[in-house]
N, C-alpha and C positions, 0 to 999 in steps of 0.2 A: 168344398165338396164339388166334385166333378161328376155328372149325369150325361151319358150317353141315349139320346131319342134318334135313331134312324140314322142318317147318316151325319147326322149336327154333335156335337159336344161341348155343352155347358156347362163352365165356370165359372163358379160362385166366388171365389177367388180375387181371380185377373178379372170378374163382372166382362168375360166374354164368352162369344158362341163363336166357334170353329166348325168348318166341315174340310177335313181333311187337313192341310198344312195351311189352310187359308181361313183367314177371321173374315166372320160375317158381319156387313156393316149394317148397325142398331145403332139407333136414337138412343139416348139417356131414357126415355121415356117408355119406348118401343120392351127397352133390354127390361125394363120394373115393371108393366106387364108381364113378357115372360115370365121374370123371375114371381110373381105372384101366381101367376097360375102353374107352373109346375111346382110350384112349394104347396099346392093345397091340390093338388092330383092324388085321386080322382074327382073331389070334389066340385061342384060347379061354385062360380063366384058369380055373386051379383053384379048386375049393372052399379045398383046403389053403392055397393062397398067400392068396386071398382074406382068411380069416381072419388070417394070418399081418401082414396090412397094414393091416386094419381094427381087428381087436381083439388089436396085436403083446402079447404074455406073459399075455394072460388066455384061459382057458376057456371059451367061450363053444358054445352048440350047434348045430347046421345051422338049426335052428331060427330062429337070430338073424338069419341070411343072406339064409335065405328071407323071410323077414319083410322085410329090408332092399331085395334084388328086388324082392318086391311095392309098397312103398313110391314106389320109382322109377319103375316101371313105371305106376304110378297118377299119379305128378305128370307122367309126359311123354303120358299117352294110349295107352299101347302096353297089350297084350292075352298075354299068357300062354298062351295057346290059337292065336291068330295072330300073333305076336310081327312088326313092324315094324322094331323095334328092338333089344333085349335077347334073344338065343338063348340056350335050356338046354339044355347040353351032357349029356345022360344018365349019371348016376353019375360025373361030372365036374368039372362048375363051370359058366362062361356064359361066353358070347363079346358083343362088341358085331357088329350084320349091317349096318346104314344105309348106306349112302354116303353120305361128306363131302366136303364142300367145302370148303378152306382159304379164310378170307375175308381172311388179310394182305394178300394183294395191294391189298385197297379203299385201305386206308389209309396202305400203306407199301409201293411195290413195291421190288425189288430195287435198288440202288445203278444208276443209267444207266451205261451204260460199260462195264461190267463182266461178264465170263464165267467162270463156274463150272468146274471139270472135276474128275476124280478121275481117277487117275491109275493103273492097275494093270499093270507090268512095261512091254510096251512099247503098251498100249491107252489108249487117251484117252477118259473118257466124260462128252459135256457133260450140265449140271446144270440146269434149267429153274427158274423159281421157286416159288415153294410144294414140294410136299412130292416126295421124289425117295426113292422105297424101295430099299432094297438088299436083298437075298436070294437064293437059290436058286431060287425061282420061277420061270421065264421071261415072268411079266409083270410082275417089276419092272422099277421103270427102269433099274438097274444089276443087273444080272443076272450075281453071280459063281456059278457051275458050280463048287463047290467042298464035299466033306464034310463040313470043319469050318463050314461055312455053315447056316446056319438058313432054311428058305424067305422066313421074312420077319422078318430079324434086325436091320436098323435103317433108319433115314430121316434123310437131310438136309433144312433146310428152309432156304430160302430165304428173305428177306422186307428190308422196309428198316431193319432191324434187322440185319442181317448173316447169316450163316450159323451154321447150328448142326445136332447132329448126336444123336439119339434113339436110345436102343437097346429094340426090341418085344418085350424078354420074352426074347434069342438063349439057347441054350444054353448057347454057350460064351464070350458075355459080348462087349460092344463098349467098346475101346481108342482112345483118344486119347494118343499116345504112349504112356506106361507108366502113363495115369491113367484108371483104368475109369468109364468112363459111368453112372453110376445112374439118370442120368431124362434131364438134356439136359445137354451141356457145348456152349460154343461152341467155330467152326474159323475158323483164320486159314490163310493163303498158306501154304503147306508144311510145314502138319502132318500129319505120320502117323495114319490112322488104320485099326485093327487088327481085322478080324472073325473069331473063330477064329487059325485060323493063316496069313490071308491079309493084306496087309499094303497099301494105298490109299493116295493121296498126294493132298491135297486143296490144289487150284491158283484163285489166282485173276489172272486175266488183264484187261488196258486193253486194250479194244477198239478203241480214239482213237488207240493208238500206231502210227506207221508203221513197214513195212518197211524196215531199214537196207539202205543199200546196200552191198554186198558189193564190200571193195577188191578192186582186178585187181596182180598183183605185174609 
C-alpha cells in the first residue's frame, strides 16, 4: 500500500518514505513508529502500547519514545509546537492528524468488472476502491450503529491486488471468520467478517453478468 501525507509518500512495500524522487532517511525503528501510527489514524496510540511494539519485553523509559517522536518528527519537517503531522495526545500517547491519500489506485486499480459490497442482515453497502472505514462514526463509509463497535474499528481496502480488510486499534477486536486480524488478512466472495458482535458478509459481484430471464410457468 502506498499513502500519500503532504508532500511525503509512504511505502508499505519497499518500508519507505519518499518526498519527491528523494528517500527519507528513517531508522528501523523511527520507520515502525510511523508505520504504527498511520496504520491506526485517526486513532490515538498509547504511550503503553507504543512501547509494548517498539521495545516488546524490555524496559525502556518515556524518555526513549520521546526521543523516538522527536526523531521522526525532524526527518519528516513537522514541528512539535505546530504539529502537521504527529499530535501529543496529553498524558497519553500521539496520534497520526495528516490526511492521506491512498495512492493504489495509480498503479493497480480495482479488478474492471467487479463490485464490492458488505453485506449486513438485510442492508447492502457498496465498496469504492481504496480505503472504505467501518465504524461507529457517521462519516465512515460503512457506518454500523452498534455498541460493540469501535468509531473507527477497521477498513477494507480495495486495489488491483484484491481486497483486503485492516483492523484500527478496535476494542473488541476484528474477525474474519473465527481468524482474528492482527494487522491485514485478505477477503474473498462470502467471507464473514466479524466486528464486535456484529457479523458482515463481504460479496463480490460481475458487473458484465446479465439479468436471467425469469421463466413464466
Amino acid at each position: 500500500m502506498r499513502l500519500r501525507f503532504g508532500e511525503y509518500v509512504l511505502d508499505m512495500g519497499t518500508r519507505e518514505v519518499t518526498r519527491g524522487a528523494e528517500a527519507v532517511a528513517l531508522s528501523p525503528k523511527s520507520f515502525q513508529l510511523l508505520e504504527l501510527l498511520i496504520g491506526r489514524r485517526p486513532n490515538a496510540v498509547s504511550k503503553e502500547e507504543l512501547h509494548q511494539v517498539l521495545w516488546p519485553n524490555t524496559f525502556v523509559s518515556d524518555t526513549n519514545l520521546a526521543n523516538l517522536v522527536n526523531e521522526l518528527r525532524t526527518a519528516l519537517g513537522d514541528d512539535a509546537r505546530h504539529s502537521r503531522l504527529i499530535r501529543t495526545v496529553p498524558r497519553f500517547g500521539y496520534a497520526f492528524k495528516a490526511p492521506t491519500e491512498s495512492l493504489a489506485e495509480e498503479n493497480a486499480a480495482a479488478a474492471p468488472g467487479l463490485a464490492y459490497r458488505l453485506q449486513w442482515g438485510e442492508r447492502e453497502i457498496a465498496l469504492s476502491d481504496g480505503e472504505n472505514v467501518i465504524g461507529r462514526d457517521q462519516d465512515s463509509v460503512v457506518w454500523v450503529n452498534d455498541v460493540s463497535v469501535s468509531r473507527h474499528h477497521a477498513r477494507v481496502v480495495i486495489d488491483g491486488a484484491g481486497a483486503r480488510v485492516e483492523d484500527l486499534g478496535s476494542k473488541n477486536g476484528t474477525y474474519v471468520g473465527s481468524r482474528r486480524v492482527k494487522k491485514t488478512s485478505p477477503l474473498g466472495d462470502g467471507d464473514e467478517l466479524r466486528l464486535g458482535t456484529v457479523v458482515l458478509v463481504f460479496r463480490i459481484f460481475d458487473r458484465g453478468v446479465s439479468t436471467a430471464t425469469a421463466s413464466r410457468q
